[in-house]
N, C-alpha and C positions, 0 to 999 in steps of 0.2 A: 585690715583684718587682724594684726599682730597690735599691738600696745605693749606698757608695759607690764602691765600685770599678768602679761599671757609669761611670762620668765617665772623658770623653775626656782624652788626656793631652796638657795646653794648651804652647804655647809661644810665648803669649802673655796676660796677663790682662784687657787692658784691652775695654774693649767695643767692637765693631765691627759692619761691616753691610757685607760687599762684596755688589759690581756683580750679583752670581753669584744663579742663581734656579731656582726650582722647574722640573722639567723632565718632558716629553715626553708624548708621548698613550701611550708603551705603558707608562707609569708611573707613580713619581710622583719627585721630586726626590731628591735627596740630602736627608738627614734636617737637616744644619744649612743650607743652600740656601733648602730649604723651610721652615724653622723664622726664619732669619735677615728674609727675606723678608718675612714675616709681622705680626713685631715689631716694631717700632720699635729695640733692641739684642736683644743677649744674647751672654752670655758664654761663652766657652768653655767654661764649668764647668757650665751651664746647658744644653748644647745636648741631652745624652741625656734627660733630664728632657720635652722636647719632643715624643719619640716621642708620638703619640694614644696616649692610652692607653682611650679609649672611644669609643664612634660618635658622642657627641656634638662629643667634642675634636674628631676628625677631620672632621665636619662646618661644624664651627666652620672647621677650616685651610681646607679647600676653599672655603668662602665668600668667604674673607678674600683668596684666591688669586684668585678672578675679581673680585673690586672693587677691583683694580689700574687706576688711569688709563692710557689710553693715550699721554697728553700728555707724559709725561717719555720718551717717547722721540728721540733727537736723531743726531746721526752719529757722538756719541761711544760710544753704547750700543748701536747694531746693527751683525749684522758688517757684513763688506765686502759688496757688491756687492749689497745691500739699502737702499735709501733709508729714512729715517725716515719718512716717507708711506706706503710698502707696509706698513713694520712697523705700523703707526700701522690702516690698513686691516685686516690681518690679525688685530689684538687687537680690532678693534673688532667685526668680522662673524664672530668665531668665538666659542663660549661655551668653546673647549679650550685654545687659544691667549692668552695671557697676555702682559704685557708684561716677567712674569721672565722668561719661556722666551725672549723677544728677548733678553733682557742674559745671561743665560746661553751663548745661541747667539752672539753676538759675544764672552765670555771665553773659549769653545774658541778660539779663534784665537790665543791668549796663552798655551796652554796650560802650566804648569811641566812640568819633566822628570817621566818615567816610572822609577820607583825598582826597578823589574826591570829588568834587563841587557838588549839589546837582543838579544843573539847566544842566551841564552835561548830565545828563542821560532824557533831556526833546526832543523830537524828535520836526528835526523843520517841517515846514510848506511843505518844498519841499525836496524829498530823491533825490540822484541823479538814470540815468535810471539803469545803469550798479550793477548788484550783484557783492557783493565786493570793493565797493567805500569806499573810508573813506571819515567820514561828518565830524570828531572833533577828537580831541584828550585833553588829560591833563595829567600832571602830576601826579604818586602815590606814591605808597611806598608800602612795602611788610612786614608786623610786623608777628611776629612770635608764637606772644603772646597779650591775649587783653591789659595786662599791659602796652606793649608798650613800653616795657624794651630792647626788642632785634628786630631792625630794622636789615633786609637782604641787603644785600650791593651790591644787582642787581641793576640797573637801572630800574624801573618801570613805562611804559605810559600804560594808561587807553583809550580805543580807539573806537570810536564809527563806523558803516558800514551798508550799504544798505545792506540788504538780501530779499531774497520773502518768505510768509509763504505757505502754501500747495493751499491754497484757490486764490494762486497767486495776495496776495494782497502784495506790498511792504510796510515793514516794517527795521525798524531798530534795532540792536544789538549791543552790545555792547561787549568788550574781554579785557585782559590786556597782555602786551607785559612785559617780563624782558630778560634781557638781564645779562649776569654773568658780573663780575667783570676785567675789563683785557683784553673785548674782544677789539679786532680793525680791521677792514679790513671786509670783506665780511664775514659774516658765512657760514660754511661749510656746516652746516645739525643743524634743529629746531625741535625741539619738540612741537607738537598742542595739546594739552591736554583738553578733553572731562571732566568733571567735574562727582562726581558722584551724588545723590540729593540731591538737599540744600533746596529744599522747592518749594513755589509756588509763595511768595510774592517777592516785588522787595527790601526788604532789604535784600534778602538771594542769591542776585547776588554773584558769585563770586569776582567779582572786588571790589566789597564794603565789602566783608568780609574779605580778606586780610589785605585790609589797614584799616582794623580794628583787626587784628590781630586772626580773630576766623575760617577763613578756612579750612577746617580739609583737603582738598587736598594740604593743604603747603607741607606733608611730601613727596608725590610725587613731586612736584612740587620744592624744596631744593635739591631731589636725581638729578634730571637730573640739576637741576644748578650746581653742586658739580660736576658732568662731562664734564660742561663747555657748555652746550648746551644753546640756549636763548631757550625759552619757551612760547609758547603765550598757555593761558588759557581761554577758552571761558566760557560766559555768559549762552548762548541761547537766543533763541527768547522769550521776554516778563520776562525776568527777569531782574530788574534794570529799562528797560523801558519800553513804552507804551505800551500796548494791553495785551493780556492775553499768562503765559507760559502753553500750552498744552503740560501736565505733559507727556514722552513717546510716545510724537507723534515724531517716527523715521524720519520720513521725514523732520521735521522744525528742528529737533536736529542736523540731517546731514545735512543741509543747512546753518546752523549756523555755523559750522566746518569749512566744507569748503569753506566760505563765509568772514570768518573768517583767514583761509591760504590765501585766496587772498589777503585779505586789507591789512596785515600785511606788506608786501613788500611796500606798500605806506605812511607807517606809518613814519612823521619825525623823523631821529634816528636809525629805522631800519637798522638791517644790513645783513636782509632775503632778497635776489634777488630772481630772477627766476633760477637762475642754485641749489640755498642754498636745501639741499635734506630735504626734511620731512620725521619726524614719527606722525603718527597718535595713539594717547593714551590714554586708557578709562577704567575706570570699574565700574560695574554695570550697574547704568544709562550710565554715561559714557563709557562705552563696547559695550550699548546698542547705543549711538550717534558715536563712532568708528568705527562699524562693519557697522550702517548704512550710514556714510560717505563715504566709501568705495567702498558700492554699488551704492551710487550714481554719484562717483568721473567721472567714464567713461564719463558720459552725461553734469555733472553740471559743473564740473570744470578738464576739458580734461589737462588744459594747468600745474597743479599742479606739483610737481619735487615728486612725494612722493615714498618714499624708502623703508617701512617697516611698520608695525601696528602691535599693542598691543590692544589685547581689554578682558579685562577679566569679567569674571562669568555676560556673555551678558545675558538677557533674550531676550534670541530671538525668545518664544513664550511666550507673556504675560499671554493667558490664563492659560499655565500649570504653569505660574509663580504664578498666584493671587488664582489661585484653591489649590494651597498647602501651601498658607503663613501661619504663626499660628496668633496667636492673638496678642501677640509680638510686630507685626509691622500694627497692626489698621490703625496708622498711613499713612502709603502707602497706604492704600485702599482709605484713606477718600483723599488724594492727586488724587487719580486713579478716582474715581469716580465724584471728584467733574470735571476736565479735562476732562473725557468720554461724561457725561450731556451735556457742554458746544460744544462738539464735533460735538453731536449729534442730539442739538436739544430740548433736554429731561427736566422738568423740575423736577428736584429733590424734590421739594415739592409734587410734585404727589406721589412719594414713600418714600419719609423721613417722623418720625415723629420732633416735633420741639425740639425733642436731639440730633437727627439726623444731622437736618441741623444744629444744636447750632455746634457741633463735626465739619463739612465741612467746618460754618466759621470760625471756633476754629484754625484748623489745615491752613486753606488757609494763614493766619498772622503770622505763626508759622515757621521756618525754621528749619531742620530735628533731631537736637537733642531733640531740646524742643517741638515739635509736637510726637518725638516718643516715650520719659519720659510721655507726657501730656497722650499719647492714650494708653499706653502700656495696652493688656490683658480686652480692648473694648470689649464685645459681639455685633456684628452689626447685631444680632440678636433684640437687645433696641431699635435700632436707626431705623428702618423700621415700616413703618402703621401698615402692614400686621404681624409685627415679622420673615418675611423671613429674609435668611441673605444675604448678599453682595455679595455672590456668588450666589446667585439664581436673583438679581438683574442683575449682569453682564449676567446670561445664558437667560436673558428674553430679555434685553434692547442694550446691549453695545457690545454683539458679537460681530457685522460685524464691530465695529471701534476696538475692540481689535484684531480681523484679520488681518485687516489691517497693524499690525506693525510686522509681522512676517519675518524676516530675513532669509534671506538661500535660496532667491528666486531668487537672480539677481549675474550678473557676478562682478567679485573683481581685479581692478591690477593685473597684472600678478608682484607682488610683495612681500618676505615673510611677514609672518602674524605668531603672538605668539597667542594662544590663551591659556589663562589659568584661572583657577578654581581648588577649593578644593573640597576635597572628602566630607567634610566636613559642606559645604558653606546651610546656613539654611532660607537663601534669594530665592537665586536663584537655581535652582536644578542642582545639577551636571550633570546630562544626557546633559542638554539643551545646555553647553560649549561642551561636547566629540560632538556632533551629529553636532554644527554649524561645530566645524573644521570636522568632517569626512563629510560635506557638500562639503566645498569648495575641500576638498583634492578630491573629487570626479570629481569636476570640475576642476581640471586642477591644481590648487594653490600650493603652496610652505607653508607649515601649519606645525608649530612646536607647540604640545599640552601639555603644562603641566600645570599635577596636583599636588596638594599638599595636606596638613594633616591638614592644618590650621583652628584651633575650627572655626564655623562658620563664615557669610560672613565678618566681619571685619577682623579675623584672616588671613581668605585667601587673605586680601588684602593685608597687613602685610607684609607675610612670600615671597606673587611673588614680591614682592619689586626689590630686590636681581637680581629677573631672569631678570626680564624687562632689568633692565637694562645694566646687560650682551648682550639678545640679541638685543638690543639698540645698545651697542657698536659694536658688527660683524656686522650687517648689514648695519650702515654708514661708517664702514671699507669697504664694499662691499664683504664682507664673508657669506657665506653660512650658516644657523646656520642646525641645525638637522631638517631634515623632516620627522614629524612624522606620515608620512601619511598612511607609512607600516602595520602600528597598531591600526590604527583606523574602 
């Protein structure tokens, strides 16, 4: 599976171990982040080699990843306006929260330049009509690390596309294209990879946080290049550019996807035709834009080659998702809430007090490590006029838009689909992954459902590393994988 042209292109050899660390609850790190972290060294040359390549490996990382002390945190490692004490608190009362994800979240603040042009991501004056148009493209790069030590030796373009958002107004997105090292001739089968949540502002686009080296879906996004697959990773709508990202709105997230499979075959460079077969790949949020790309695929994009889907610990109902978060991840509420308002209509100053909304714009600038270190263990019971909390806010105001993104309603390809989730997962609830596949297996689908043991939702992301991409390989082989529909 590994060779050696799957090795990062170093531009430096000696061994190192920067500040920089595994990241965020809707993830997992960047693949040399988390690997670096971990080790004691390792070298540039070393870093792909690191991908898990089994659920043991990955089990092994996740361990290794919470038996970090808390003790080495000090004011030189957390950001700004975080004490060493809070940090120090936070890693210690939470089993998600780590003391890399603190020194990661104080090295965004350092961050190196962004290697896409900044005027790039400016939408022009006229979209073309057609969903799926490509408007621009540019050059990138794909860093592996913020140091900017180990450059991936894909070929990476940045590529901008027409899409429509729900309100049917056209807007534009943005995605990145890589392509593996070696490849020539038409691809056989791509990987579309749904992202999982980076935040809400436009420096927390994916495309600009690669080529900044601080992506934490690199480590997905290395695994399927290391099988040779190219890989396009999407944006979404309103991240990177113009207008606003409606955080969990299903329907502009799967528009964005698939919107996003289209242009790519128009991309200069490409070597995605229309026969090249797709997987659609996701978890969490990105599970949650996988599973709804899916449903949408029949209507929005008939003409797509797509072959199989990954979508892991989907929330595929938000409300029983945000009704059981803990405090932990404040964070995602204030992302949830501040998106829902906007949704809706609503003015959040009607029910915020002014720490409230301090917290909404706090979190809105903040991309999801350092919005979730910043908010960790919130009472949003502070932040309301009234003292209600966040969930009595959504059961008054925001129901019928959190309805609204409820999955498991509409028909899916008649093509296999992995759905997986931990037993474990302290995000997302594991009922909500068993219940989407015993959905679709209901209706007709070809559904293989694994779970795993992996400490909460980073670990679970971790440990189906592994599976994915097993059954990645059977089904662009055109093999059958398990259908575990028997048992659900």
């Amino acid at each position: 599976m590994r060779t050696s042209t799957d090795t990062p292109t170093s531009r430096s050899t000696r061994p190192f171990r920067p500040r920089l660390a595994p990241a965020g609850a809707l993830g997992a790190a960047t693949l040399t982040s988390l690997a670096l972290v971990l080790g004691p060294t390792a070298t540039p040359a070393q870093a792909t080699d690191l991908v898990p390549q089994t659920e043991t490996e990955a089990e092994d990382l996740v361990e290794d990843r919470q038996a970090e002390d808390s003790s080495s945190l000090n004011r030189s490692n957390v950001p700004e306006g975080i004490s060493a004490e809070e940090a120090q608190t936070a890693v210690d009362k939470s089993d998600e929260i780590t003391t890399a994800d603190i020194e990661y979240a104080a090295a965004l603040e350092d961050l190196p330049s962004n290697d896409v042009p900044e005027d790039f991501y400016q939408t022009p004056d006229q979209l073309p009509d057609e969903d799926g148009a490509v408007v621009k493209q540019s050059p990138s790069t794909f860093y592996l690390d913020p140091v900017k030590l180990i450059e991936h030796n894909a070929k990476t373009t940045a590529f901008m596309y027409k899409t429509t958002d729900e309100q049917g107004n056209a807007r534009a997105a943005t995605a990145t294209l890589l392509t593996p090292e070696g490849a020539s001739g038409t691809a056989k089968d791509a990987v579309v990879l749904s992202p999982g949540t980076q935040g809400t502002a436009d420096k927390c686009a994916p495309s600009r946080q690669m080529s900044m080296g601080t992506e934490y879906e690199g480590i997905s996004v290395s695994s399927a290049l290391a099988a040779k697959h190219p890989v396009v990773v999407v944006d979404y709508m309103g991240l990177g550019t113009e207008g606003t990202h409606h955080y969990l709105n299903r329907v502009e997230e799967g528009r964005s996807v698939l919107d996003a499979a289209k242009a790519v075959k128009n991309v200069e460079g490409s070597d995605i035709d229309d026969d090249t077969k797709l997987q659609l790949r996701g978890y969490s949020q990105g599970g949650q834009a996988t599973a709804s790309a899916m449903e949408l695929a029949e209507e929005w994009a008939p003409e797509l080659n797509i072959a199989s889907a990954s979508a892991g610990a989907v929330p595929a109902d938000l409300y029983d998702t945000v009704s059981k978060l803990s405090s932990v991840y404040t964070a995602f509420l204030l992302y949830g809430i501040d998106a829902f308002a906007q949704q809706s209509g609503i003015e959040l100053s009607d029910h915020l007090n002014e720490k409230g909304l301090d917290a909404v714009k706090s979190a809105s600038n903040q991309c999801t490590i350092e919005a979730l270190v910043d908010h960790a263990f919130t009472d949003t019971t502070t932040l309301t006029k009234d003292g209600s909390s966040f969930q009595d806010l959504v059961d008054e105001e925001f129901r019928p838009i959190i309805d609204k993104q409820l999955l498991g309603k509409s028909s899916i390809p008649d093509v296999p689909v992995l759905v997986n989730h931990s037993r474990l997962d302290d995000v997302v609830p594991f009922e909500q992954g068993r219940d989407l596949a015993s959905t679709w297996c209901a209706a007709g689908n070809r559904v293989a459902f694994e779970d795993n043991l992996g400490p909460t939702h980073v670990g679970g992301y971790v440990v189906s590393l592994p599976r994915v991409e097993a059954f990645t390989d059977r089904t662009f082989a055109g093999k059958a994988p398990l259908d575990s529909c028997w048992r659900l």
